[in-house]
C-alpha positions in Angstrom: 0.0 0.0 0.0 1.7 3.4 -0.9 0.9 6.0 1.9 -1.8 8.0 1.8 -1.9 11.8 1.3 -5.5 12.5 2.9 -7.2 12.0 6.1 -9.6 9.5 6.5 -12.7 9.9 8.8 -14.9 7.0 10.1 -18.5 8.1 11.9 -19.5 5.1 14.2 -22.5 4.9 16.9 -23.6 1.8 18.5 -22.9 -1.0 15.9 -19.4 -3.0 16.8 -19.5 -5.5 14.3 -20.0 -3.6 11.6 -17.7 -0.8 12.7 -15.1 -3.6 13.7 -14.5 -4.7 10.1 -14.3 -1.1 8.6 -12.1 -0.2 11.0 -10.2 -3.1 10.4 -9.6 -1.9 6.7 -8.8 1.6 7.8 -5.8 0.2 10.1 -4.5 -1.8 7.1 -4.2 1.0 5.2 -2.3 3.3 8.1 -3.5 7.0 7.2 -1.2 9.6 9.0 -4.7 11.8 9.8 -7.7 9.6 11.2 -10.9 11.5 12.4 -13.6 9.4 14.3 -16.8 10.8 14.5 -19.3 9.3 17.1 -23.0 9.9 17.6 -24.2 9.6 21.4 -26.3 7.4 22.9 -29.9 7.4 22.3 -31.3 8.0 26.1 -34.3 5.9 25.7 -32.7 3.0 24.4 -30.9 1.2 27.5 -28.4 -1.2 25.6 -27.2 2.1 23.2 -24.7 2.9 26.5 -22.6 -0.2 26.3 -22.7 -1.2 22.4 -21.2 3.0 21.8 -18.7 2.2 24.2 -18.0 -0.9 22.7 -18.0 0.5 19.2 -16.0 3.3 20.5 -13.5 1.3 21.8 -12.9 -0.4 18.3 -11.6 2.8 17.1 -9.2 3.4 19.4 -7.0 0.9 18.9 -4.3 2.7 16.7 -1.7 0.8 17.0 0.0 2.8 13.6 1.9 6.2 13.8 -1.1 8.3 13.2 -2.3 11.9 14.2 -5.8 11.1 15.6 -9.0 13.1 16.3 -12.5 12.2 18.5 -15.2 13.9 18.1 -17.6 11.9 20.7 -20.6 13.4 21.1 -22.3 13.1 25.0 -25.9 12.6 23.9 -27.5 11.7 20.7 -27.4 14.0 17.9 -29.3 11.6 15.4 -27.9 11.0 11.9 -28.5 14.5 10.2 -27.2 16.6 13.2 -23.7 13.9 13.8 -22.8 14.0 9.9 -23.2 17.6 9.6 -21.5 18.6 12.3 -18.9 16.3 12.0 -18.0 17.2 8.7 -18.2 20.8 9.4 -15.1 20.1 12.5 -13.2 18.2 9.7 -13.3 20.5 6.6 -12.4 23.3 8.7 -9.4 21.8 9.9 -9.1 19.5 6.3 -8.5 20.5 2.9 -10.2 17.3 1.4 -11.3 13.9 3.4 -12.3 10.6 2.5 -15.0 9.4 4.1 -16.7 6.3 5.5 -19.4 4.9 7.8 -19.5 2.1 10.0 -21.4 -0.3 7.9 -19.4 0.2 4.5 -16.4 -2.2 3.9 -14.1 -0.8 1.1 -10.8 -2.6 0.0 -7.6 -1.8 -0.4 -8.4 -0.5 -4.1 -11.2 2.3 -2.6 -8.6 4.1 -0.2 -6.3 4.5 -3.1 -8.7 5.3 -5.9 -10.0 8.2 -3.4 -6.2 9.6 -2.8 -5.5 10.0 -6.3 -8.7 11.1 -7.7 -8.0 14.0 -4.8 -5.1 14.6 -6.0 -6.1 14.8 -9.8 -9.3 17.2 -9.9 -8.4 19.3 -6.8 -8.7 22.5 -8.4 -11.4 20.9 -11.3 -14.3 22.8 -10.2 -16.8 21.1 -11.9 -16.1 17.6 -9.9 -17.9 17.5 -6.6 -16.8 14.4 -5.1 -15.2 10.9 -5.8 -17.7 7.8 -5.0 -15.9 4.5 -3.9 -19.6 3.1 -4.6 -20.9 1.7 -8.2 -23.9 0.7 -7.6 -23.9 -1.5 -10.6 -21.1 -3.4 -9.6 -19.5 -2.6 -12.6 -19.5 0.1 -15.9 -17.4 -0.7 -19.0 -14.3 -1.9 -16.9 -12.8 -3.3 -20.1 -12.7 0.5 -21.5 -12.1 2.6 -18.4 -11.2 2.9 -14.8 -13.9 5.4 -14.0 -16.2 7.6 -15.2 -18.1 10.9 -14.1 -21.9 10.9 -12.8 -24.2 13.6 -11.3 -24.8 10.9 -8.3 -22.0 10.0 -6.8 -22.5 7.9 -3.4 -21.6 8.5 -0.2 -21.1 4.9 1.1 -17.9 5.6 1.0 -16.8 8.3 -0.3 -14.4 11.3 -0.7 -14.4 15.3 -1.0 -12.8 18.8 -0.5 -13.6 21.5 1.6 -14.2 23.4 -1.2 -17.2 21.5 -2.2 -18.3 20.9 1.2 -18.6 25.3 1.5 -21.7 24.9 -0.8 -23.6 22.8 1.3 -26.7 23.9 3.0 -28.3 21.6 5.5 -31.4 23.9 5.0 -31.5 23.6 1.0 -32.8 26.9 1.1 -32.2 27.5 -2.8 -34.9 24.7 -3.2 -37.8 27.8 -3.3 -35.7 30.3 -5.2 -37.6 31.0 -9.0 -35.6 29.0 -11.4 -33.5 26.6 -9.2 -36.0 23.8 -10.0 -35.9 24.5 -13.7 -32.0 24.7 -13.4 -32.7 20.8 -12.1 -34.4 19.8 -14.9 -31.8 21.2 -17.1 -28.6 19.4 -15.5 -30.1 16.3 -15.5 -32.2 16.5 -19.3 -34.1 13.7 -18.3 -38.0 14.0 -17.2 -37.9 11.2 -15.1 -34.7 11.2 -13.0 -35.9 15.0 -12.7 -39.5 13.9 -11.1 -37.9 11.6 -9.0 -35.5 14.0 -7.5 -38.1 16.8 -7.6 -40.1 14.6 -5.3 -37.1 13.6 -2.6 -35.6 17.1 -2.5 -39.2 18.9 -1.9 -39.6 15.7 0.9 -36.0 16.6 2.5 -36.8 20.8 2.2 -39.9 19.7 4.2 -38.4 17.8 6.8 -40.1 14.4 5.7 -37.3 12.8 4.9 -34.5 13.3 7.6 -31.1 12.5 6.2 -27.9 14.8 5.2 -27.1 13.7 2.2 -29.9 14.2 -0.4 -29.0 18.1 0.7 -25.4 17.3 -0.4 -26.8 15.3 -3.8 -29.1 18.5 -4.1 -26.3 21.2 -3.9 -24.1 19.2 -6.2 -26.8 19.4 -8.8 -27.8 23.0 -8.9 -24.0 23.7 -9.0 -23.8 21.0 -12.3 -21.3 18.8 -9.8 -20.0 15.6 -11.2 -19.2 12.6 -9.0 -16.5 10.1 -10.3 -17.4 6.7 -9.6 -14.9 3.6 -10.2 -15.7 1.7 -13.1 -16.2 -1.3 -10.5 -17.6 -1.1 -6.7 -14.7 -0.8 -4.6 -17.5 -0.5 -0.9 -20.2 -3.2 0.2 -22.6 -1.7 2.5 -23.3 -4.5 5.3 -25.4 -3.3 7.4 -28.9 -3.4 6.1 -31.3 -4.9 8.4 -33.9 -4.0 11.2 -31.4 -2.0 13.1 -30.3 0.3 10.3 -32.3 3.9 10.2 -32.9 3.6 6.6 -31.7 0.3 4.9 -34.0 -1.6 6.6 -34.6 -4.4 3.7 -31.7 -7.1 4.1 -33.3 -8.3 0.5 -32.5 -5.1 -0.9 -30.4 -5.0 -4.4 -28.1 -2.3 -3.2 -27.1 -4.8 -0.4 -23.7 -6.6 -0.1 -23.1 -5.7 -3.9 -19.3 -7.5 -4.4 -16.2 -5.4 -4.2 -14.2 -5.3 -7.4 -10.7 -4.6 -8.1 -9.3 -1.3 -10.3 -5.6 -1.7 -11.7 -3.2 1.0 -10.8 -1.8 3.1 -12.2 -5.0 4.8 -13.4 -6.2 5.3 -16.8 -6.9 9.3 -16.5 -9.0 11.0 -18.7 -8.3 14.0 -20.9 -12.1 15.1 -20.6 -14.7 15.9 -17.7 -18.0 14.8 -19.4 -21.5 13.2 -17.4 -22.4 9.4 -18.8 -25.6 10.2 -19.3 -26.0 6.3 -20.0 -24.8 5.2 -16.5 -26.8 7.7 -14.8 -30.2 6.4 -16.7 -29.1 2.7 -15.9 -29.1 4.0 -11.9 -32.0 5.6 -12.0 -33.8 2.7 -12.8 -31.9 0.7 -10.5 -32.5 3.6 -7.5 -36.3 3.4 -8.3 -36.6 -0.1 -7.8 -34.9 0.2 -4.3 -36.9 3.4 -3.5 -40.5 1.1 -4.2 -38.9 -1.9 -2.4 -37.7 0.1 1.0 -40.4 0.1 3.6 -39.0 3.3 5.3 -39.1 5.1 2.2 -42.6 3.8 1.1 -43.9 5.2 4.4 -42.2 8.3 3.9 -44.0 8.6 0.6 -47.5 8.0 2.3 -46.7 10.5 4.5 -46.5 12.6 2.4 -49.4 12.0 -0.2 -52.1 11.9 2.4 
């Protein structure tokens, strides 16, 4: 493993297993900078006391020459509040990060990819964020190492700080004349647009509690690409009953197989969206969205 040039941050809460085999791959890897980010117990849930301080206790065994920082929060901040403000302490110390959660297992390949796509579109304003996450599994491997998308994933992921100043927790652009339009435009496709319409006017409302759709949202009205490896290089593991929103074990965006990518990389001369990919997600995204019981919920909630 060559050394890495950018922090890695890891946001835990009460699931030890799970965070035991990320963290695992994090201490394989040995990143100079580690940030660990850790949501309080939940004070009506007895058991949440001991499995956070068992989760925490994972994480600090660094047994590496590292510079490391805690962010442990006393009482529970739920998901929206932890990630925000847990990303706000590390981009204002951090000039880029890469990212992951305590249920997404990446390989060796996925710390890597991340450090060098840093690296190579630092100062390329029109890329967002690089996605460790193909949610196909795989996209024309035999032609190309990666490729860019207007939905990047954050199972794993990676950004700068200078993306990360655009973000709004609030999405108050959502009800400015014309941002909507703008939407449509980006994306020239009517049904990806009604689909996103409908989340990001769910998440402005407070219907949908999460971070991230305000992160997919602000990367869109700003025409962000995401660069996503040409194979998955992150399995998500922990979708079950005790996940807050990948509840369905059966889902297809579970345990998809990590890949490998060959170094070096293939860069490309050009910055251009696959429009193809992105239509071949949407319909995969869909399917997930109709299948996931929290989501369906959400959605009734809503329509009544």
């Amino acid at each position: 493993m060559p050394s890495l040039n950018s922090p890695v941050a890891i946001f835990v809460f009460n699931r030890p297993e799970t965070t035991k085999k990320v963290f695992e791959m994090i201490r394989d890897v040995e990143p100079d900078t580690l940030y660990v980010v850790a949501d309080g117990p939940r004070a009506d849930i007895e058991s949440d006391q001991e499995k956070c301080r068992r989760t925490r206790a994972i994480t600090e065994n660094v047994d590496w020459n590292c510079t490391v920082h805690r962010e442990y929060a006393v009482e529970n901040l739920g998901l929206k509040r932890r990630f925000v403000t847990g990303l706000e302490t590390i981009f204002s110390n951090e000039d880029r990060a890469i990212i992951l959660e305590d249920d997404c297992v990446p390989n060796h390949d996925f710390f890597i990819f991340c450090d060098e796509m840093l690296e190579r579109y630092e100062d390329d304003m029109r890329v967002w964020d690089i996605s460790g996450t193909n949610y196909l599994g795989e996209w024309k491997p035999e032609q190309q190492d990666y490729h860019f998308s207007y939905y990047g994933g954050i199972w794993g992921w990676a950004t700068w700080r200078r993306a990360w100043m655009k973000y709004d927790p609030k999405m108050r652009l959502w009800t400015e004349e014309g941002v909507q339009h703008r939407l449509k435009d980006v994306l020239a496709s009517k049904s990806q647009y009604e689909y996103l319409r409908t989340v990001y006017d769910r998440t402005y409302q407070g219907v949908i509690e999460t971070w991230d759709y305000q992160w997919g949202f602000a990367r869109h009205v700003n025409s962000g690409l995401s660069v996503v490896p040409s194979r998955n290089l992150v399995t998500n593991v922990g979708f079950g009953d005790h996940a807050t929103n990948t509840t369905n074990e059966g889902s297809n965006m579970a345990n998809i197989p990590r890949g490998k990518i060959d170094f070096p990389l293939d860069f490309h001369d050009y910055v251009a969206v696959d429009r193809t990919f992105d239509e071949e997600f949407h319909k995969l995204r869909t399917s997930w969205w109709e299948r996931n019981p929290v989501l369906r919920r959400l959605s009734d909630t809503v329509l009544r």
